[in-house]
C-alpha positions as CSV (number, residue, x, y, z in Angstrom):
1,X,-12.6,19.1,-12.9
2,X,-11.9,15.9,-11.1
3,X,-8.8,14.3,-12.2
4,X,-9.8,10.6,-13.4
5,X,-7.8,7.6,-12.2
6,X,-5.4,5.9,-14.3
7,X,-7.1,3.1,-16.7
8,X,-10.1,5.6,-17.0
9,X,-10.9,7.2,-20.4
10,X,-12.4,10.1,-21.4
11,X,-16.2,10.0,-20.3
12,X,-15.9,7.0,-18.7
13,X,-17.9,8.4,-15.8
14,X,-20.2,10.1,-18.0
15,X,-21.3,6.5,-19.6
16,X,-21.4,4.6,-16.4
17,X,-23.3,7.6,-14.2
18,X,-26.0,7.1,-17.5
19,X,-25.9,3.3,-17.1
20,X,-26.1,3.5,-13.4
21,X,-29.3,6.7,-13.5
22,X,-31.2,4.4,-16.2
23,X,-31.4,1.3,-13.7
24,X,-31.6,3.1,-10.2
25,X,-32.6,6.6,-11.0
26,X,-31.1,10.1,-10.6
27,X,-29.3,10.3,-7.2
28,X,-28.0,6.9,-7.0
29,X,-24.3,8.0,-7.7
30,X,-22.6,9.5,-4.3
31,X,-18.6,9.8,-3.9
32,X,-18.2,8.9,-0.4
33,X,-15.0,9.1,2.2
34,X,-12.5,6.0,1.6
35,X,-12.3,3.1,4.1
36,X,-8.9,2.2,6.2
37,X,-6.6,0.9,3.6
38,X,-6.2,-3.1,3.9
39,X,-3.1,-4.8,3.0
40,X,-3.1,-8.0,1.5
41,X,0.4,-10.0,0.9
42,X,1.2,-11.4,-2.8
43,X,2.2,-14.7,-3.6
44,X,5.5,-14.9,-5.8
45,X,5.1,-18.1,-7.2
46,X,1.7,-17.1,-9.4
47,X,1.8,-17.4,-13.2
48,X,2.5,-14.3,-15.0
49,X,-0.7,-12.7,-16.4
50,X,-0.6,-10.2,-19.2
51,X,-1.4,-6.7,-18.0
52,X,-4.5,-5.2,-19.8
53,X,-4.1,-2.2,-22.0
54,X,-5.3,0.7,-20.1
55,X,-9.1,1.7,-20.5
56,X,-9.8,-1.5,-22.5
57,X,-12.1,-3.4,-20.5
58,X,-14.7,-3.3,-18.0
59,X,-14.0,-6.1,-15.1
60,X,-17.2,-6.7,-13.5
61,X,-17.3,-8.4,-10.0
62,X,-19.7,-10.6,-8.0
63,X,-18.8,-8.8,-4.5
64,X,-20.3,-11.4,-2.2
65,X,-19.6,-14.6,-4.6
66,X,-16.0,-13.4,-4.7
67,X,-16.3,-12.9,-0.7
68,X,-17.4,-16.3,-0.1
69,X,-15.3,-18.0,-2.8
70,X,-11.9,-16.5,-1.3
71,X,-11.3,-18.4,1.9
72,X,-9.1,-15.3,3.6
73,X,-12.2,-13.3,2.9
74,X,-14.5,-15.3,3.8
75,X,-13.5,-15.5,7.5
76,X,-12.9,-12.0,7.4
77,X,-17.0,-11.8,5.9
78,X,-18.4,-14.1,8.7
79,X,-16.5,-12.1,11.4
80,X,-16.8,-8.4,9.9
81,X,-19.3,-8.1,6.9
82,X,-18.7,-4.3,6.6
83,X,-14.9,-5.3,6.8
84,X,-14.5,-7.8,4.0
85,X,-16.3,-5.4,1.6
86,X,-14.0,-2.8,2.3
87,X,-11.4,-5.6,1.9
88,X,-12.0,-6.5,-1.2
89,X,-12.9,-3.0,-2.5
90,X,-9.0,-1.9,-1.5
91,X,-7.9,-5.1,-3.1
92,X,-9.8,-4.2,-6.2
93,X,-8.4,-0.7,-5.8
94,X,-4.6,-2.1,-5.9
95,X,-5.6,-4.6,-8.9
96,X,-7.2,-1.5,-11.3
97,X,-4.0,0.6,-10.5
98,X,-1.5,-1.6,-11.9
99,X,-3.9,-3.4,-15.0
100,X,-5.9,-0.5,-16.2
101,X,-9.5,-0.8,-17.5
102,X,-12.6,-0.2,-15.4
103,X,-13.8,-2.2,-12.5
104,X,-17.3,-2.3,-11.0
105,X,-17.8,-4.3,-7.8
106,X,-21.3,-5.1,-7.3
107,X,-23.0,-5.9,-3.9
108,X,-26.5,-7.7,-4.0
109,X,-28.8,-6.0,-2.0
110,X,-31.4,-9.0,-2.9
111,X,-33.1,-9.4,0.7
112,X,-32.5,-5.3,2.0
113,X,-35.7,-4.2,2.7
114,X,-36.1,-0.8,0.6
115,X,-33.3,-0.6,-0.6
116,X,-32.8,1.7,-3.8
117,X,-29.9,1.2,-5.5
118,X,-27.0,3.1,-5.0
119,X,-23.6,3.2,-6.6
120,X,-20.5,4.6,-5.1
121,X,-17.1,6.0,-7.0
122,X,-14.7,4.5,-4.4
123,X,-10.7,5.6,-5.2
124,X,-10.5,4.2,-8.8
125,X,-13.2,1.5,-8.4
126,X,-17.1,1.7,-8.8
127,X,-19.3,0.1,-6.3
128,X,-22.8,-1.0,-6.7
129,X,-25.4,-1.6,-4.1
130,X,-28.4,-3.7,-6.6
131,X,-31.9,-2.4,-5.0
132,X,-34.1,-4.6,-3.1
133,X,-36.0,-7.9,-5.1
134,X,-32.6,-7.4,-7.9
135,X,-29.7,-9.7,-7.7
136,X,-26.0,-8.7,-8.4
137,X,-26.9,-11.7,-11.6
138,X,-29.3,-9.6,-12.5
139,X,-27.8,-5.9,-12.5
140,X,-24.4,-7.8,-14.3
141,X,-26.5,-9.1,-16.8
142,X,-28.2,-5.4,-17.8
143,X,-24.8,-4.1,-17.5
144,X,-23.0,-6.4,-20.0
145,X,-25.4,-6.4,-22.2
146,X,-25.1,-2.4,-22.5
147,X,-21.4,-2.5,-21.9
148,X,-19.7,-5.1,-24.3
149,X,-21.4,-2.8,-26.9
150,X,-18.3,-0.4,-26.3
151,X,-15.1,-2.8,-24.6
152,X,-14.3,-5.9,-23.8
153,X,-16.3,-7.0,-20.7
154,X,-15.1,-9.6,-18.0
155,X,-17.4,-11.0,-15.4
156,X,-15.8,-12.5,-11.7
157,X,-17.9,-14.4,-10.6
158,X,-17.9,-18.9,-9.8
159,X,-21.8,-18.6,-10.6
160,X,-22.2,-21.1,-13.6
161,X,-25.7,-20.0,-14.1
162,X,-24.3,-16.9,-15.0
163,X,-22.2,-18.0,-18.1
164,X,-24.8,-18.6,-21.2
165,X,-26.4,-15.0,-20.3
166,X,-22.8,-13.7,-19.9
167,X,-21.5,-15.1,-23.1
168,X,-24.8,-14.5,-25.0
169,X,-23.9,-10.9,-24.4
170,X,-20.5,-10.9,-25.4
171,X,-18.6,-10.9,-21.9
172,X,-16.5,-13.5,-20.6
173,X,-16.8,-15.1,-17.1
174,X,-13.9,-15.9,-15.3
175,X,-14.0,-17.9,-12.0
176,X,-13.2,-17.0,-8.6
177,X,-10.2,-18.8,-8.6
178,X,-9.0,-17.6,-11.7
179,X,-9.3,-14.2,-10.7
180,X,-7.6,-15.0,-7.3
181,X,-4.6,-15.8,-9.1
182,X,-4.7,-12.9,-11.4
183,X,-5.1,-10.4,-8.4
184,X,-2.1,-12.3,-6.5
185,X,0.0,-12.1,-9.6
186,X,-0.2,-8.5,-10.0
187,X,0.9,-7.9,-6.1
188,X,3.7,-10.0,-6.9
189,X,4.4,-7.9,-9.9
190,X,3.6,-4.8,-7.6
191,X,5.9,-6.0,-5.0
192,X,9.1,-6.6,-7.3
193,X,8.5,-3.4,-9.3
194,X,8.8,-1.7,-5.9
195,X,11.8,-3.7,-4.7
196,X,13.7,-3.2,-8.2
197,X,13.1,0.5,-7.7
198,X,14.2,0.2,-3.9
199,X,17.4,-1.2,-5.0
200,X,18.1,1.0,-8.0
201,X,17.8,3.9,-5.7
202,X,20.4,2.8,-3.0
């Protein structure tokens, strides 16, 4: 069997590939090959954020309102839109191994022409690809509402519309910035972990 990624408990796929069949049909779950790797420096001075307790919450993510809401990415996105995805997939990658908990980065595919939905297991991440005429809003919203049934359920995302429809189905929203500063403080928690070790082994 595949092993599962740290943060993931038992069945977690099993759940999500059922979530993920009932809104885009059988078929829509493919594994593919892993982008580059992309580095991305932490900032020490970020307040401490308690670490989640592995496999207790989903983390669901706006992909392109994160994108355009993170300056760094966003002139990465109007340069390389393939790029800055992968970006902040890897980012999202480095963030899920140190705080546990299951992360779903969705893409809206609003204005694709035919598209059908897909999803993706990506490292330790999920990615979602909605289906043409469905917003990222909109596949977030049927996701909470079947999700926060089962786990706490956090929503990335600066879209205020979102928030009654979020909270109405018992998730919280947290804003772009707010996650910025989460994600930064766990590289800088990453990055003095790894020098403590580096030093205790001299």
């Amino acid at each position: 069997a595949r092993p599962k990624p740290k943060g993931e408990a038992p069945g977690e796929d099993a759940v999500l590939e059922a979530l993920f069949t009932r809104t885009y049909g059988a078929g829509s779950w493919r594994t593919p090959p892993p982008p580059a790797a992309v580095s991305r420096p932490a900032r020490p001075d970020a307040d401490p954020v308690p670490a989640a307790a592995p496999g207790q919450e989903y983390l669901l993510v706006d992909g392109y309102n994160i994108l355009f809401a993170w300056p760094d990415l966003k002139a990465l996105a109007q340069a390389d839109l393939g790029a800055a995805r992968h970006a902040l997939a890897d980012i999202l990658c480095n963030y899920q191994g140190f705080k546990g908990g299951t992360v779903i980065l969705v893409y809206d595919a609003y204005k694709v022409p035919g598209a059908p939905g897909e999803v993706e297991k990506y490292q330790n991440i999920y990615l979602v690809y909605t289906k043409e005429a469905e917003t990222a809003d909109m596949f977030i919203e049927k996701a909470t509402k079947q999700l926060a049934r089962q786990r706490r359920v956090r929503v990335a995302s600066s879209d205020g519309m979102e928030q009654t429809i979020i909270l109405g189905h018992g998730a919280l929203r947290v804003s772009a910035e707010m996650f910025r500063r989460e994600v930064e403080d766990a590289n800088a928690q990453i990055t003095r972990i790894i020098e403590e070790n580096r030093l205790r082994l001299r």
